[in-house]
N, C-alpha and C positions, 0 to 999 in steps of 0.2 A: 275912487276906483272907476274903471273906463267900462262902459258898458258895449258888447258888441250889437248894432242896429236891427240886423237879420234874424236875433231871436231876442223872447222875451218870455219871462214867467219862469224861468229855469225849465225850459222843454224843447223839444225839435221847434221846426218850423211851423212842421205840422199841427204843434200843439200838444202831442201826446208828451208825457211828462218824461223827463231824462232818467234814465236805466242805470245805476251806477256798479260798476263792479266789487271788488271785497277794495282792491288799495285806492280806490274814487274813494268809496264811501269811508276808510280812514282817515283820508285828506280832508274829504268834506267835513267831518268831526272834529278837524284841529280848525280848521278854518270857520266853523261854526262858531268856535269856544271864543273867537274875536281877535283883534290885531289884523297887521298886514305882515303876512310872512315872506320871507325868501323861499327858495327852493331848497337851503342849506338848512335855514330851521325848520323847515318841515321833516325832511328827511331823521334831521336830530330827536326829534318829538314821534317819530313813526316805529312800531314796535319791531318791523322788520328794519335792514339797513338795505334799502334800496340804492340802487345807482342813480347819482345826476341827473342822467339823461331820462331816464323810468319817470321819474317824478317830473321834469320839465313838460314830457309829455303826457304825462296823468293831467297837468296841470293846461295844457292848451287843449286839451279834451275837452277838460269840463271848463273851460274860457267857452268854446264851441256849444258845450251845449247850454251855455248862459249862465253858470252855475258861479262862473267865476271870472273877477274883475281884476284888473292891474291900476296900476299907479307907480309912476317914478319915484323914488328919492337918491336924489345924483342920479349913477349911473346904475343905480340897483333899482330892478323891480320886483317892486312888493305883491303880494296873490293876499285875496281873500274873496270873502263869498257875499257877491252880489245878490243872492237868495235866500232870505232864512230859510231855516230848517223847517219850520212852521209853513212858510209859504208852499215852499218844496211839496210838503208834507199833503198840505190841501190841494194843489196842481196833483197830486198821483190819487189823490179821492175824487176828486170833479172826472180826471179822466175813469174810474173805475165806474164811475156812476153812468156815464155818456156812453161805454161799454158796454154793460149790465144787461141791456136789452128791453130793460122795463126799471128805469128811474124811482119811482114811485116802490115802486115794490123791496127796492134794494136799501132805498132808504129807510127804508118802515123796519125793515126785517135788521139792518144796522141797527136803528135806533134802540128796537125790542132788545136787541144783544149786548146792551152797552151796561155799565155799570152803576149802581145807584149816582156813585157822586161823579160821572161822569153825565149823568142823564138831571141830576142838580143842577150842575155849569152850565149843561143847553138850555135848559129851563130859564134861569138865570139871563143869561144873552139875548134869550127870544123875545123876553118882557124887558128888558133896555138895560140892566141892571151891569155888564158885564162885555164892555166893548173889547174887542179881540187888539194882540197887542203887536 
């Protein structure tokens, strides 16, 4: 898949992480789940029945906001997501963190709110035990 130059990390330019809307973030869940789709099988796989063109342009959106890569095969282009979902996921916490006003504080008050085996796994990771995937 082709990456576009101008952005990176699945965010603006600016770096603030990409905003998706209700049928982005559908698309992004088929294209998560792996392969390289057309615009036909996505449509096929999408619980509404969108038009064509809806999706062609769902789909250079999130090309624009780096979220999504092309590739030929023949005369077909294929879509999938140059982002994991995991990545995505931490680019919308780094930015929430760099917003917050007080880093330190947002992280402490996160951490305190997290869940036993979710506060395991950090623990886990911190001491080496658990490299991210």
């Amino acid at each position: 898949m082709t990456r576009d130059p101008k952005h990176t990390h699945g965010g603006t330019p600016a770096g603030e992480p990409a905003r998706l809307g209700a049928l982005e973030t559908q698309v992004m869940d088929l294209l998560w789940e792996g392969g390289g789709f057309t615009v036909r099988d996505l449509i096929d796989r999408l619980p509404s029945n969108p038009a064509y063109t809806t999706i062609a342009t769902v789909l250079g959106n999130l090309r624009k906001k780096s979220l999504v890569c092309t590739r030929k095969d023949g005369h077909t282009t294929l879509y999938g997501a140059c982002v994991s979902r995991e990545a995505h996921a931490a680019n919308i916490m780094e930015h929430a963190l760099e917003a917050s006003g007080d880093r330190e504080a947002s992280i402490l008050h996160f951490v305190n709110s997290m869940p036993e085996e979710d506060l395991r796994l950090l623990r886990q990771h911190l001491l080496g035990g658990n490299e991210p995937q």
